[in-house]
C-alpha distance (Angstrom), angle and dihedral (degrees) to the residues before:
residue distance angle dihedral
X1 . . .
X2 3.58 . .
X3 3.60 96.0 .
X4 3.66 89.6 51.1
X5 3.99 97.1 56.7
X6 4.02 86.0 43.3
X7 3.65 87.6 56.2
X8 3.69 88.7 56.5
X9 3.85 103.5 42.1
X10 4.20 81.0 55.8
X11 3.63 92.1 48.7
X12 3.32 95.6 53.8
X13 3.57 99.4 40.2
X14 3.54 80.9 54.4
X15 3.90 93.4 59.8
X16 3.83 96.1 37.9
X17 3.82 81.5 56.8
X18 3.70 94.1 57.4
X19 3.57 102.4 45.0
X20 3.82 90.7 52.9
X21 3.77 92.2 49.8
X22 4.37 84.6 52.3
X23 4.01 85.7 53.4
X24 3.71 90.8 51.0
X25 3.98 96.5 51.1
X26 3.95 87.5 41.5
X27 4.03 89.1 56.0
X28 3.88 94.2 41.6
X29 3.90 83.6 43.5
X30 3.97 85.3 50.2
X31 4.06 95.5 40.4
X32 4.13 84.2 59.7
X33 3.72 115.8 112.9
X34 3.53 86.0 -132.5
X35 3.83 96.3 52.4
X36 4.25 115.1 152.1
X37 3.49 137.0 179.3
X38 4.12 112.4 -158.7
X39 3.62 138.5 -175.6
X40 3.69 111.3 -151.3
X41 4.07 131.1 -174.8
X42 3.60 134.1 177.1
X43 3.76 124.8 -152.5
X44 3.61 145.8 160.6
X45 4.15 114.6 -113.8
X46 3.76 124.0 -141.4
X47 3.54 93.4 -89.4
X48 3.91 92.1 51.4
X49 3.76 100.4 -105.9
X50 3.84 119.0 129.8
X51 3.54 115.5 -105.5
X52 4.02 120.2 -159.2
X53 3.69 109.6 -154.8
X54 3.61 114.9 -168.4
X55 3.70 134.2 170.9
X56 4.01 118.3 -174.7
X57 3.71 148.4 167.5
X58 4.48 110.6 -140.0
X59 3.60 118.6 165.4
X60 3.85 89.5 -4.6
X61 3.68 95.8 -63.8
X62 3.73 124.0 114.7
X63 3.50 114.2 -123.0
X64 3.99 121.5 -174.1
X65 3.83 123.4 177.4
X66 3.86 146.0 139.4
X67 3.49 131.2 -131.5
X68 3.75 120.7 -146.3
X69 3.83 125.5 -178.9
X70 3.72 84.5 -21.2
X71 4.00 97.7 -45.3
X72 3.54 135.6 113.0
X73 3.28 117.6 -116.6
X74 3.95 140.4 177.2
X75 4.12 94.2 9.2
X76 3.86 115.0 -169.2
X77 3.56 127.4 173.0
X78 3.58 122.0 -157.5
X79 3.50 80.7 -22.8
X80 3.46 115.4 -51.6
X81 3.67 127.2 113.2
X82 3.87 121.5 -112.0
X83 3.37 126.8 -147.8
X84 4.18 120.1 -112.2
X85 4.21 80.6 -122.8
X86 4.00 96.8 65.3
X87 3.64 98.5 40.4
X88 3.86 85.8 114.6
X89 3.46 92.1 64.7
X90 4.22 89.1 67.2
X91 3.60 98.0 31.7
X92 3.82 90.4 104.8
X93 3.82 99.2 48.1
X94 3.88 79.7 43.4
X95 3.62 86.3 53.9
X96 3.57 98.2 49.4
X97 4.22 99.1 40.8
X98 4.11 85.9 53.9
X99 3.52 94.9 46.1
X100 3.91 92.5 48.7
X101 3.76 89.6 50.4
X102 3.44 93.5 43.7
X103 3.92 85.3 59.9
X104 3.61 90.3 41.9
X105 4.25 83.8 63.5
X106 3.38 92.0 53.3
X107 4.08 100.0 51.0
X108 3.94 80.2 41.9
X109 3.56 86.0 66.5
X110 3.89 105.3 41.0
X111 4.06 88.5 47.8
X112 3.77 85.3 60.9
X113 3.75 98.1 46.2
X114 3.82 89.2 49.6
X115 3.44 84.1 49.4
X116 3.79 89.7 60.9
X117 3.17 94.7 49.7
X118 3.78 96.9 47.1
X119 3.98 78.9 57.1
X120 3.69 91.9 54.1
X121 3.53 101.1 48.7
X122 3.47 90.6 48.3
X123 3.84 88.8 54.8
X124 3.90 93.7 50.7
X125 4.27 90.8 44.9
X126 3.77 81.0 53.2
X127 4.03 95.8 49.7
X128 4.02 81.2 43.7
X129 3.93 87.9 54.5
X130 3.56 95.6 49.8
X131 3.76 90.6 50.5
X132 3.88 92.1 50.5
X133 3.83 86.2 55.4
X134 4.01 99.0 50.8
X135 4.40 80.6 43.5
X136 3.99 88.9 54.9
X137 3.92 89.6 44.5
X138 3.89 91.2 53.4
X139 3.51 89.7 45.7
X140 3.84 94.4 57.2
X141 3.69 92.4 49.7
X142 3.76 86.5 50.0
X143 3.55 87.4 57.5
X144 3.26 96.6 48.0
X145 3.81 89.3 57.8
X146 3.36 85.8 50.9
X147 3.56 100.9 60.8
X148 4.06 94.0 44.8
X149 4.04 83.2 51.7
X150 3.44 87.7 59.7
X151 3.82 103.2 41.6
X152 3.95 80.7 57.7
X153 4.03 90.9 51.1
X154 4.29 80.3 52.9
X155 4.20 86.9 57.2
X156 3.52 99.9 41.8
X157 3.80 105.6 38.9
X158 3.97 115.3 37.7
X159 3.65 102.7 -175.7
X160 4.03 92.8 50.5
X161 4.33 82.5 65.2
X162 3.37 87.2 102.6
X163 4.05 95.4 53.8
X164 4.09 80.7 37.8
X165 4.33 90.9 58.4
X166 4.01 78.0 50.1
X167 3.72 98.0 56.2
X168 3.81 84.0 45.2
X169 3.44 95.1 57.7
X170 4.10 98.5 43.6
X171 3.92 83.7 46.8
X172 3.49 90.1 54.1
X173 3.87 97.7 49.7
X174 3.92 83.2 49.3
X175 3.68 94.8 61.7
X176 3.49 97.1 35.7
X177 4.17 78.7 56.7
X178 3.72 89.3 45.6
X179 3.78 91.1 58.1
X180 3.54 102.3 43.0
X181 4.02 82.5 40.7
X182 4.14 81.3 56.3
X183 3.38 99.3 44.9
X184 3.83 91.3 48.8
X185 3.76 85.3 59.7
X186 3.68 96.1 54.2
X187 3.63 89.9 48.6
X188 3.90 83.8 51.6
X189 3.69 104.4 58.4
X190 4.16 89.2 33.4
X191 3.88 83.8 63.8
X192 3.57 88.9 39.1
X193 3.99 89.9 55.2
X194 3.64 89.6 46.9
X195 4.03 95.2 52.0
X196 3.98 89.9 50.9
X197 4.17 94.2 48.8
X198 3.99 94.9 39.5
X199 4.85 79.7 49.9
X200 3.86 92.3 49.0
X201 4.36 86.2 43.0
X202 3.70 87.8 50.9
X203 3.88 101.1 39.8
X204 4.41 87.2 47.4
X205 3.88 89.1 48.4
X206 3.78 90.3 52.7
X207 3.19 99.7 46.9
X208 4.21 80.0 53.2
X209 3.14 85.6 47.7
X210 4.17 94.8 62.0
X211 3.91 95.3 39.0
X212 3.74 90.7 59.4
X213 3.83 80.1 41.4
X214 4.00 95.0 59.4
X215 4.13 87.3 42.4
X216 3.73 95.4 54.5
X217 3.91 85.3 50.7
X218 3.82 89.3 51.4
X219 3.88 92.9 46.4
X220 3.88 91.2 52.0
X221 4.12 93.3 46.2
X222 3.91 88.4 44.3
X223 4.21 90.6 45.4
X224 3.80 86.5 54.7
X225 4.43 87.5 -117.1
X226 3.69 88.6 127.0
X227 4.12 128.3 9.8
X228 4.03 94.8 -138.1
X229 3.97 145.8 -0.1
X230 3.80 85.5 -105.8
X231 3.87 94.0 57.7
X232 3.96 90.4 50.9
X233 3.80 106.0 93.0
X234 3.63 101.8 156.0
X235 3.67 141.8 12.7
X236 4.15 133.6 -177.7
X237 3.96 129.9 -170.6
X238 3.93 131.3 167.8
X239 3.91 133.2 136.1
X240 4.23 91.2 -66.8
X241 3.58 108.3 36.5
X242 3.44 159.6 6.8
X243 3.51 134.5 -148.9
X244 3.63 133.1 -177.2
X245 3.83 117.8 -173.8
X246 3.74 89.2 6.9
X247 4.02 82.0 -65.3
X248 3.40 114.0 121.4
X249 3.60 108.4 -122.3
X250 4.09 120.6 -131.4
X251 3.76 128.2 -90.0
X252 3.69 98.4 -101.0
X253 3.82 92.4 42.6
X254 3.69 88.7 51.5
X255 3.40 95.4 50.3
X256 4.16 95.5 50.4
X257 3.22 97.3 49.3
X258 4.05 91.0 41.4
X259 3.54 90.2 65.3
X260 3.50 103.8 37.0
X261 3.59 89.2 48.6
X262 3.49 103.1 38.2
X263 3.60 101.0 138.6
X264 4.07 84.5 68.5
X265 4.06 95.0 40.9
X266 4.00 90.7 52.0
X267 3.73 92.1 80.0
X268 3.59 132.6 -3.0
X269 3.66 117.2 -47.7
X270 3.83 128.8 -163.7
X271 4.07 132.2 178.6
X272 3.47 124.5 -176.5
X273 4.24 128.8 -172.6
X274 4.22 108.7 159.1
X275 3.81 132.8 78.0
X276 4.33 86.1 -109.9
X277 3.62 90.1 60.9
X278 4.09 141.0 46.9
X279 3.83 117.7 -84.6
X280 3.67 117.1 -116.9
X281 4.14 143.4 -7.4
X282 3.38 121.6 -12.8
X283 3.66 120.3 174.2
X284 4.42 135.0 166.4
X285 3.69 102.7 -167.6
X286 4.48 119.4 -153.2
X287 3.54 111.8 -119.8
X288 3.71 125.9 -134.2
């Protein structure tokens, strides 16, 4: 049994370490000068040719553009239209953004064949697991055989009762092993069972935590705070202010949205959307 819970502290140690070396890349591959952020979406036209719609920030420009049949079409950067006649000037950025998502395909697809065959492993070391346990059962029952072995030794052999008491003794420091071996277990899987509830109560709340998200954007485009998703870059709530923007919003706007949104305003709230700032939710919340 305790080769079995080893075997699971070193797998995931083993995991943990992989997922911090993934941030590390990511924040090197954020720290680059030529850091981007892209959304990219493949379709089929009406006249059945595949259409590449992508929409990017490189070198903190916006660049958005299809690709039909293999040429560009409908370029805009940071918004403005280009004409067809100086698509030459961008063909190198161009270049570079489809080359980099290109690549970005690729590691897309080796991060989810490790993936199956972190699933697979984990699989086999629970097979391996299973067979430890019907080993340590065979061993009690061996030990068990033992011990009646040797209360027959005690019958047939009075002047080996000393080396019996002996046995005795060892036997009963096995099973005293046995049980706190047992009880180790149980402890084990309880633990276990916690770890898997507390994941699923973490994974529900965020995903909470991103619908309230989407209906905070929708009450600041429907107030009039901000035209569109794309023009929110950054918003801030806690128990004293708001700020939307980095503008600090008014009292009576503060206050709505502090009490509709008071999950977000008990704490310290954070939400970034631009290439200047962090992507996504953060949140620090005051304890009681």
């Amino acid at each position: 049994m305790k080769t079995t819970v080893l075997k699971y502290s070193l797998l995931l140690f083993a995991v943990m370490t992989a997922a911090l070396g993934a941030n590390a890349q990511e924040t090197a591959s954020n720290s680059n000068a030529d850091r981007y952020s892209n959304y990219d979406n493949i379709t089929k036209d009406s006249q059945g040719r595949t259409r590449e719609s992508i929409k990017t920030f490189w070198k903190d420009k916006e660049y958005q553009f299809d690709v039909v049949a293999g040429k560009v079409k409908n370029l805009r950067v940071d918004g403005e239209t280009i004409p067809a006649d100086k698509y030459d000037q961008y063909s190198a950025v161009i270049g570079r953004i489809r080359e980099q998502i290109r690549i970005d395909r690729i590691q897309a697809k080796k991060d989810q064949a490790q993936a199956l065959r972190d699933q697979a492993q984990a699989r086999l070391d629970q097979k391996q697991a299973e067979r430890d346990q019907v080993q340590a059962r065979i061993d009690q029952q061996e030990a068990v055989k033992a011990q009646a072995q040797a209360e027959k030794d005690r019958e047939q052999a009075g002047r080996d009762r000393e080396q019996a008491d002996k046995d005795r003794q060892q036997a009963d420091r096995d099973r005293k092993q046995a049980d706190k071996d047992r009880e180790q277990a149980v402890k084990d899987r309880a633990q276990a069972e916690l770890d898997r509830a507390q994941a699923e109560k973490d994974r529900a709340q965020a995903e909470e935590d991103r619908k309230l998200m989407r209906e905070m954007i929708s009450d600041l485009i429907k107030d009039g705070i901000v035209k569109d998703e794309d023009s929110l870059y950054a918003v801030t709530l806690d128990s004293n202010e708001m700020t939307v923007n980095d503008k600090k919003q008014p009292d009576d706007v503060f206050a709505r949205y502090k009490a509709k949104y008071s999950r977000f305003a008990n704490g310290s709230f954070s939400y970034g959307n631009n290439s200047d700032n962090y992507h996504g939710m953060h949140m620090s919340r005051h304890r009681n």
